[in-house]
C-alpha positions as CSV (number, residue, x, y, z in Angstrom):
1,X,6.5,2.0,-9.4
2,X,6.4,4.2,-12.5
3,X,9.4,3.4,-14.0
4,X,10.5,0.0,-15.6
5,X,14.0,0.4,-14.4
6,X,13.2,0.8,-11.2
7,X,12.5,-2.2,-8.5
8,X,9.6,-2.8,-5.6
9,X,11.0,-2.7,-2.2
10,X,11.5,-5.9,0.1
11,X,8.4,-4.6,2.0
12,X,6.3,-4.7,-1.4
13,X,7.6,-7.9,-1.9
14,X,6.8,-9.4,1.4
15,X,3.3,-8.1,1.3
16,X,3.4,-10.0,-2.5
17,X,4.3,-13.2,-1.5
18,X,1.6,-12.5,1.4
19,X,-1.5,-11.8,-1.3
20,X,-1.7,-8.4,1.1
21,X,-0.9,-5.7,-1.9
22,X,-4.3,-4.2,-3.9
23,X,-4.9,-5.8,-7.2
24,X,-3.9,-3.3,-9.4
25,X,-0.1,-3.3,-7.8
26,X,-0.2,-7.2,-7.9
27,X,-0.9,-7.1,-11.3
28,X,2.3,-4.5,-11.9
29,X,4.7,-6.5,-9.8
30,X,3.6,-9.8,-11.4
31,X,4.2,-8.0,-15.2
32,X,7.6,-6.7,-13.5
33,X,8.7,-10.3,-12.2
34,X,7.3,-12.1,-16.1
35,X,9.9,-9.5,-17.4
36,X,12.7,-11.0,-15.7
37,X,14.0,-8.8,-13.5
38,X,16.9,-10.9,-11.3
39,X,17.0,-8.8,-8.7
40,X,12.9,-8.6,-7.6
41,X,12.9,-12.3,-9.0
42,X,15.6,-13.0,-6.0
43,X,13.3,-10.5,-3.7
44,X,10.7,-12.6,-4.5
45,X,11.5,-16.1,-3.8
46,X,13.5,-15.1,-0.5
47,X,10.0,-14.3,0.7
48,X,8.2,-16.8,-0.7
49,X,11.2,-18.6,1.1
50,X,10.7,-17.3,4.5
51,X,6.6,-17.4,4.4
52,X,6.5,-21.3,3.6
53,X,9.4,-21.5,6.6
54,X,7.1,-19.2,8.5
55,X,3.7,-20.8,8.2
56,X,3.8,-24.0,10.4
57,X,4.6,-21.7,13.1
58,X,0.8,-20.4,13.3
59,X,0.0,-23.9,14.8
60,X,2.1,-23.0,17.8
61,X,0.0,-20.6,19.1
62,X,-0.5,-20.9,22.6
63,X,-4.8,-21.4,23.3
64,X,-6.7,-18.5,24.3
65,X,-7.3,-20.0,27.7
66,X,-4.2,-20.8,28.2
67,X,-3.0,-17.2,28.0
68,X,-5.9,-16.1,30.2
69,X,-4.9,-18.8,32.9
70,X,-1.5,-17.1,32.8
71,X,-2.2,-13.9,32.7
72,X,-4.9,-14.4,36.0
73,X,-2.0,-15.3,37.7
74,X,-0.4,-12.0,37.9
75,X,-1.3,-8.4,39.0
76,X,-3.0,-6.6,36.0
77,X,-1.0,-4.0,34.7
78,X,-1.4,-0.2,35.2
């Protein structure tokens, strides 16, 4: 983002909340969200929003040999 006026797409944000953006763009949206922009600031803490909803649902992946036990049971694809 060169410009002040303009704002980081929900993607950027997403990869934000997610610590998944390279530190030099972290350190641009973090200046651009300590200016008080209302509209990334609402960006921002709807995905903060969904990660937090999002992260106890890791612990219901099914075990590897689980999947495998499954998967045995049926011809293997083409």
């Amino acid at each position: 983002m060169s410009d002040s006026n303009k704002h980081f797409s929900e993607a950027a944000w997403s990869d934000f909340v997610r610590q998944l953006v390279a530190a030099d763009q972290r350190t641009e949206m973090q200046a651009h969200l300590d200016a008080g922009c209302a509209e990334c600031i609402q960006s921002y803490n709807v995905w903060v929003q969904v990660v937090q909803i999002a992260a106890p649902e890791v612990e219901n992946e099914p075990p590897r040999d689980g999947i495998q036990s499954v998967k045995s049971k049926f011809p293997p694809s083409r």
